[in-house]
C-alpha distance (Angstrom), angle and dihedral (degrees) to the residues before:
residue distance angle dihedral
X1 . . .
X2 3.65 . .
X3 4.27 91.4 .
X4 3.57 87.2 49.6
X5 4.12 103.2 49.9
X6 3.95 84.3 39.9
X7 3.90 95.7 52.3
X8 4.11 94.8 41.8
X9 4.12 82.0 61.2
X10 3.63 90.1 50.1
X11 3.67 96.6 52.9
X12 4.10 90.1 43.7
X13 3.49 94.5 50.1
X14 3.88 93.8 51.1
X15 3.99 94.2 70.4
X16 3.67 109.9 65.4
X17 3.71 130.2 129.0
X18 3.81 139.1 -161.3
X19 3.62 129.0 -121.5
X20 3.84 136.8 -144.7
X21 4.09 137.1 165.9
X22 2.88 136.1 -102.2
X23 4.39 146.4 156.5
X24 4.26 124.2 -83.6
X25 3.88 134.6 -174.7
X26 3.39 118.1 -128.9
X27 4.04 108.6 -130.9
X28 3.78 103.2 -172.1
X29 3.62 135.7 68.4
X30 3.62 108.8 -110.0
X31 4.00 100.6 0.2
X32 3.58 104.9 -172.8
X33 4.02 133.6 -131.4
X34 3.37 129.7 -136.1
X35 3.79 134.7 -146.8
X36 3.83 86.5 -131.9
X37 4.20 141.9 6.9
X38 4.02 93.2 -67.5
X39 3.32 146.7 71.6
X40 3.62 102.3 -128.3
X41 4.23 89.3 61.5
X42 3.72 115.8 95.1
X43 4.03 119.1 -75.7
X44 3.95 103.3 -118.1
X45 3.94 91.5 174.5
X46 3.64 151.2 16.3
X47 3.83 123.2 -152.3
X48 3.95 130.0 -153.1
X49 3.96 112.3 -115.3
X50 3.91 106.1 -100.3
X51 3.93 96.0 33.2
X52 3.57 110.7 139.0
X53 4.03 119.3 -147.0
X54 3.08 150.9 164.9
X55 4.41 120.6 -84.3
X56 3.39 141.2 164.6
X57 3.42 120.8 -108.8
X58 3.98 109.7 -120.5
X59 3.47 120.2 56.2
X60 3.82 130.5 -127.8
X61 3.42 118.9 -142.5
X62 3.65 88.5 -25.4
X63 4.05 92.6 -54.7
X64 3.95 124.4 114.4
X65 4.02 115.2 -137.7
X66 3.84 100.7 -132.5
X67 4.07 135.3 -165.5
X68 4.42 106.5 -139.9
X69 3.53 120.4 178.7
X70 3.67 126.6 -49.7
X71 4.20 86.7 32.5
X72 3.48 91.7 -78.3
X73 3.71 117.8 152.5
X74 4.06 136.8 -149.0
X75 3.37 146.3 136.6
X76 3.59 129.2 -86.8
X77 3.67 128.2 178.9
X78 3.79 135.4 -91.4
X79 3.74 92.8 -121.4
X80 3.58 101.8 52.8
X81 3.70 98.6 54.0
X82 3.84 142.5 53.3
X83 3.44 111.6 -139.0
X84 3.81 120.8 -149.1
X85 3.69 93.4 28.1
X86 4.15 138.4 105.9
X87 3.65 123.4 33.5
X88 4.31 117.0 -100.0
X89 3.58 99.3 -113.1
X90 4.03 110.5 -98.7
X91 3.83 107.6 -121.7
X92 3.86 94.4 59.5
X93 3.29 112.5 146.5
X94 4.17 118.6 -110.0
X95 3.11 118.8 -71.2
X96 4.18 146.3 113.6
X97 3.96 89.8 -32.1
X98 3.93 116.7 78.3
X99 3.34 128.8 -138.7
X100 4.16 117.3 -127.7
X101 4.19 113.2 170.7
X102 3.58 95.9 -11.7
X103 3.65 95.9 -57.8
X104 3.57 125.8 96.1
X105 3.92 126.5 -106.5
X106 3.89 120.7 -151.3
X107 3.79 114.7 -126.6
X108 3.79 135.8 -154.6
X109 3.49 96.5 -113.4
X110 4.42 92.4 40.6
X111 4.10 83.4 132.6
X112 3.48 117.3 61.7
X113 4.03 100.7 -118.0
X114 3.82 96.8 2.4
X115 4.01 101.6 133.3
X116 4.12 83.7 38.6
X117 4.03 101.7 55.9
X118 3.84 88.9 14.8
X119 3.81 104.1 59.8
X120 3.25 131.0 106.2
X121 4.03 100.7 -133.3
X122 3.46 136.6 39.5
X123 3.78 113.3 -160.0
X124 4.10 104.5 -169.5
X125 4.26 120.5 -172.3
X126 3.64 102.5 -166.3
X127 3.88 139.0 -176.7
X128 3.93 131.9 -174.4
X129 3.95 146.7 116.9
X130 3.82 130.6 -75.1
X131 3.79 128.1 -154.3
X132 4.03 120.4 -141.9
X133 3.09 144.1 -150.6
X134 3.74 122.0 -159.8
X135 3.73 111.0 165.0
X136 3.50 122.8 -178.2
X137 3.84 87.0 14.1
X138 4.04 92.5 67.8
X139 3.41 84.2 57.8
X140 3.20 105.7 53.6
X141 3.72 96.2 40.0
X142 3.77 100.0 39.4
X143 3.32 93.9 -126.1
X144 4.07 130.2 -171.5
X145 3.89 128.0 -126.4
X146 3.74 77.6 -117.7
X147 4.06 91.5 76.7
X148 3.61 90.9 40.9
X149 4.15 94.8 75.4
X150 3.81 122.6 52.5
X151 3.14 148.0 164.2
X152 3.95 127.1 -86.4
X153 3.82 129.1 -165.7
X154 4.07 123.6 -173.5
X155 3.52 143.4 -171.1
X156 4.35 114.4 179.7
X157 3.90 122.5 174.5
X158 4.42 102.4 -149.8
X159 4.02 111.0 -163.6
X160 3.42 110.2 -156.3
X161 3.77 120.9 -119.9
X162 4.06 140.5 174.6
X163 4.02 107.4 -25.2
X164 3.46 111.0 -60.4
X165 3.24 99.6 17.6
X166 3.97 137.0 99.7
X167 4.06 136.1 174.2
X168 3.70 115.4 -150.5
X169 4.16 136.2 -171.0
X170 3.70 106.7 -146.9
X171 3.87 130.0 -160.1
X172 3.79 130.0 -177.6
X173 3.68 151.1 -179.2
X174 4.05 113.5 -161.2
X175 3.82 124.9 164.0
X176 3.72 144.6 107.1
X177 3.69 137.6 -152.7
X178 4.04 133.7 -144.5
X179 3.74 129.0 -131.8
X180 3.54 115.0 -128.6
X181 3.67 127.9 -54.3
X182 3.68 119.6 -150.4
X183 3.90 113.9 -142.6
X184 3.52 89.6 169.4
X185 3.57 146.3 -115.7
X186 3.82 87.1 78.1
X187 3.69 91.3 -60.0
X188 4.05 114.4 128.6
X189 3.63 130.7 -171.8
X190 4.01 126.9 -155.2
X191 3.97 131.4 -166.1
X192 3.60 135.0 -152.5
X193 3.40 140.4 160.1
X194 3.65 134.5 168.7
X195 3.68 138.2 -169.8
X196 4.48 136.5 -159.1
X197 3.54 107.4 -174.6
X198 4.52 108.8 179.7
X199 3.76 102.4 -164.1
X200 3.86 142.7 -172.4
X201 3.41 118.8 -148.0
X202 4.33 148.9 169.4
X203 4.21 116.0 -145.9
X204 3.58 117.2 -163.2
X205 3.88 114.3 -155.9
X206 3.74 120.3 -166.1
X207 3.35 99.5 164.1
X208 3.75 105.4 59.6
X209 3.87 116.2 146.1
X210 4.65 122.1 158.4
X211 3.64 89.3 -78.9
X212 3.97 108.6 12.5
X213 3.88 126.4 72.6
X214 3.52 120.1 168.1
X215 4.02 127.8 165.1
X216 3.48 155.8 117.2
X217 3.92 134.1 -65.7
X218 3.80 140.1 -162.7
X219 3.57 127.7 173.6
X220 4.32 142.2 163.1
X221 3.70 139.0 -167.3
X222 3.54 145.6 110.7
X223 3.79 133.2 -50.3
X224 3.63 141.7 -171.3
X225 3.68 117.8 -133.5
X226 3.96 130.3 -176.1
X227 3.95 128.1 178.7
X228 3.64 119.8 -173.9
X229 3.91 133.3 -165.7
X230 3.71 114.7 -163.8
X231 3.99 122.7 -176.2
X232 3.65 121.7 -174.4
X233 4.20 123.8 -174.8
X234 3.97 126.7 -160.6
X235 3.94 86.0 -99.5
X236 3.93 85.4 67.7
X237 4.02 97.3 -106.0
X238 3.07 125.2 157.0
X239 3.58 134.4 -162.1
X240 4.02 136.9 177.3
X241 3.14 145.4 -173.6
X242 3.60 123.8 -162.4
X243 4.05 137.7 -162.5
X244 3.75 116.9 -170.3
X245 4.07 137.9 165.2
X246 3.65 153.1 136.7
X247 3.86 119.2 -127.4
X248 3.87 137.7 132.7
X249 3.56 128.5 -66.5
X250 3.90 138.2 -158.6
X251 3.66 134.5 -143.8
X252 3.71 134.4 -174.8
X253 3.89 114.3 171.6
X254 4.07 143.6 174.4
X255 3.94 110.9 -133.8
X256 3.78 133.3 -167.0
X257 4.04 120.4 -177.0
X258 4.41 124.5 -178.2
X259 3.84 113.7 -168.3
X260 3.95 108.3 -131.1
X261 3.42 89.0 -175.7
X262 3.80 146.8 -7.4
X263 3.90 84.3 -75.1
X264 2.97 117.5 15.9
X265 4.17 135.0 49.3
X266 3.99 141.8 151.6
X267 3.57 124.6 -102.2
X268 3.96 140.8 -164.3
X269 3.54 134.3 -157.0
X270 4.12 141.4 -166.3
X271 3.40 125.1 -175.0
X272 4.12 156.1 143.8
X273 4.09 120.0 -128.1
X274 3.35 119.1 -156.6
X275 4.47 108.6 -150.4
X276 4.20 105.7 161.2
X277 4.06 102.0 165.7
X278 4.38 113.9 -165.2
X279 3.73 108.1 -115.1
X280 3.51 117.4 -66.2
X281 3.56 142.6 -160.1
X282 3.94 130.1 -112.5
X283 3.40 125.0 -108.9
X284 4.09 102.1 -152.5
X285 4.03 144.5 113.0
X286 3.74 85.4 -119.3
X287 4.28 125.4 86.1
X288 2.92 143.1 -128.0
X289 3.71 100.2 20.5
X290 3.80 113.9 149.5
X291 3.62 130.1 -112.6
X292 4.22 108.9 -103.3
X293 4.22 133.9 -155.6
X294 3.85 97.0 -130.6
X295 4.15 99.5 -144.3
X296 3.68 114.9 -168.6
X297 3.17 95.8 170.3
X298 4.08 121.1 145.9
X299 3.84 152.6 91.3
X300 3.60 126.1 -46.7
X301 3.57 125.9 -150.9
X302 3.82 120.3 -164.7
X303 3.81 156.7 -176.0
X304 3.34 144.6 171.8
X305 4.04 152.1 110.3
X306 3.45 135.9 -63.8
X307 3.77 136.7 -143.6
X308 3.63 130.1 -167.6
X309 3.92 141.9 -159.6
């Protein structure tokens, strides 16, 4: 299952593209603009057949981002414009287009946010706190509030698809430890658990403006989880007991990205992870120590950056 989830990334990951800028003519009368990449958005603009502006290179689902006057910035589709043709008209005002011998030069960054909304990945590093919930292994274990929260580190490829939508390859790092519990008589106790959920997962992003994303997430996969009891005595014993598995895992999440630049941004993320193991055995010296569900189930709470390309 593992080969399998690891090789689909690999073949998604092998078809990006880059994108650049460059002008179009408009060749109908009235062409509209739209707020976003489909024709069912809300028309912003409409542009005289023969105007020349400025576009970005790629399409997205067959729909040019454009610059009209004023700087503002739409959409406008593939059929009513010829890209690469017309010349921007000379006494422009500044702006992201340079000027070499009089004439101006297209850059990579001609619309404001372009390579940040208008890439096709999203590579996000991310760092935060998780909340469990262990049930009947609290109990059991007498464990503190303090093993309940721990920390969580991330790193998720997300593929852009058809307008709103995103695919995404998730991997993360959660667990926490305790310090030392004294039950007395010398005798200590320590807690630990940890927790490497690999993920799939589809976002959905309906509000998506040049600097402003802001959606929904839901992914699935597997994940390893390990939790360890460890008991030492003033004679220098030591004794553990260990919980350990592989089995699927759930995600549903909240997330909120600003573009800082053309390529990079900042990100934030709330969500709930669902992690229900069967019973398992105990690996330990000791007996008769029951088998345990090992629930890791619980919010997650998230930042991090964002690069795009």
């Amino acid at each position: 299952m593992l080969r399998g989830l690891l090789l689909a990334v690999s073949l998604w990951i092998q078809t990006g593209v880059a994108e650049a800028a460059q002008s179009g003519r408009v060749v109908v009368e009235d062409a509209a603009v739209y707020e976003f990449p489909q024709k069912s958005a809300k028309v912003i603009a409409r542009l005289k057949k023969d105007s020349v502006h400025a576009v970005s290179n790629l399409k997205t689902e067959g729909f040019y981002k454009i610059r009209i006057s004023g700087g503002e910035t739409g959409w406008i589709s593939g059929n009513d414009l010829l890209a690469g043709e017309g010349t921007l008209p000379s006494d422009t005002g500044p702006g992201p287009e340079a000027r070499i011998n009089g004439r101006r030069r297209l850059s990579d960054d001609l619309i404001d946010g372009e390579r940040f909304q208008g890439a096709s990945y999203r590579v996000q590093l991310g760092f935060g706190l998780s909340n469990l919930a262990f049930g009947g292994l609290s109990d059991y274990f007498q464990g503190t509030s303090s093993l309940n929260f721990g920390k969580a580190y991330s790193f998720e490829i997300q593929r852009k698809l058809a307008f709103p939508l995103s695919i995404a390859f998730r991997a993360e790092l959660r667990g926490s430890k305790t310090g030392e519990l004294d039950l007395g008589g010398g005798t200590t106790q320590t807690f630990e658990h940890s927790a490497i959920p690999l993920q799939l997962g589809l976002l959905y992003f309906p509000i998506h403006t040049q600097r402003w994303r802001i959606g929904i997430g839901g992914y699935g996969g597997i994940t390893v989880v390990s939790f360890t009891e460890v008991v030492r005595t003033t004679t220098s014993q030591t004794n553990s007991v260990k919980y350990s598995a592989m089995d699927l895992v759930g995600t549903g999440v909240i997330q909120v990205a600003y573009g800082l630049g053309r390529a990079f941004g900042i990100f934030g993320e709330f969500g709930y992870q669902y992690q229900v193991t069967s019973d398992l055995p105990a690996t330990t010296a000791l007996g008769n120590v029951p088998a345990f569900k090992l629930d890791y189930s619980g919010y997650l709470f998230k930042g991090g950056i964002e690069l795009r390309f």
